[in-house]
Phi, psi and omega in degrees: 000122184273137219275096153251184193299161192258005162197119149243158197278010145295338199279341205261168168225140147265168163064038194250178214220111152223185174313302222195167192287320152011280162314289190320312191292304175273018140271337175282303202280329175271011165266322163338305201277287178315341251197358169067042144258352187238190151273146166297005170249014150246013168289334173300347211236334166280319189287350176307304166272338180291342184276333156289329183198060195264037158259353173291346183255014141252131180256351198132157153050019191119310201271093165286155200227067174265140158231188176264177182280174199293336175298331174308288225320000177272000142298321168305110178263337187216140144326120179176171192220158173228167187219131162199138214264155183218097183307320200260001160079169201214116207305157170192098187055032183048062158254146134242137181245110166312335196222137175211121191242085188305147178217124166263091148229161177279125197350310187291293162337299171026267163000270184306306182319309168344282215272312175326292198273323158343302170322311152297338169229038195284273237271106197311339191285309182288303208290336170273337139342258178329319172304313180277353180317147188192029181247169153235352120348314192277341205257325171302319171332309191288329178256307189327293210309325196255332174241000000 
C-alpha cells in the first residue's frame, strides 16, 4: 500500500455552509472518500460514532474531529485527514464548530493524527486563524506544520 500524505490540499473545502453536524460528517467523510483514504463504509462508521459517542468528535476551540469507529479502521486505506472550514460554524454537541476535521486512520496512527492537530489548535488564537482562513493554501500551510 503506497503511503500518501495525511493532507493534501484536495482534501481541504473553505467557506461552507452546513445543517447539522450530520451533513458536516458526511461532507467530511466523501472528501475522504474522493481523495483514496477510505472505502465507502467508514463514512457509515463515522455516522455511526457521531450518534454514539458524539462527544468524542469535538474537540474544542471551534474544531470538530468526526471519525469513525475503532472498527472502521478496516476501511482506511491511507492515514489522512479532510479539513473544512464552515465560517458562520455548525451546531455540535451544543458547540459551534468552524473547523471539520475528518479524520482516517488506522489504529496505530489515530493516536498521533490526534495529538498533530490537538497541536495545532490548542491555543485559541491558532485555532481562529483557521476559521476565518478562506486561502486553502494557507490553512495547509497551517495544519502541515504539525503534522
Amino acid at each position: 500500500m503506497s503511503q500518501k500524505s495525511v493532507l493534501i490540499k484536495e482534501s481541504i473545502l473553505t467557506n461552507k455552509v452546513f445543517l447539522d453536524n450530520k451533513e458536516a460528517t458526511i461532507a467530511a467523510g466523501n472528501l475522504l472518500l474522493e481523495n483514496g483514504y477510505i472505502e465507502k463504509e467508514y463514512i457509515d462508521s463515522m455516522l455511526e460514532k457521531l450518534e454514539t459517542q458524539s462527544f468524542a468528535t469535538y474537540i474544542g476551540n471551534g474544531v470538530a474531529i468526526p471519525h469513525g469507529m475503532s472498527d472502521g479502521s478496516k476501511y482506511v486505506t491511507n492515514t489522512g485527514i479532510s479539513v473544512i472550514q464552515v465560517p458562520e460554524g455548525v451546531d455540535w454537541n451544543e458547540e459551534k464548530a468552524y473547523i471539520v476535521v475528518g479524520i482516517a486512520a488506522n489504529s496505530d496512527d489515530h493516536m498521533n493524527v490526534l495529538a498533530s492537530l490537538a497541536d495545532a489548535i490548542e491555543d485559541l488564537e491558532d485555532a481562529k486563524k483557521l476559521w476565518s482562513e478562506t486561502s486553502v493554501e494557507k490553512i495547509y500551510e497551517l495544519l502541515s506544520e504539525n503534522l
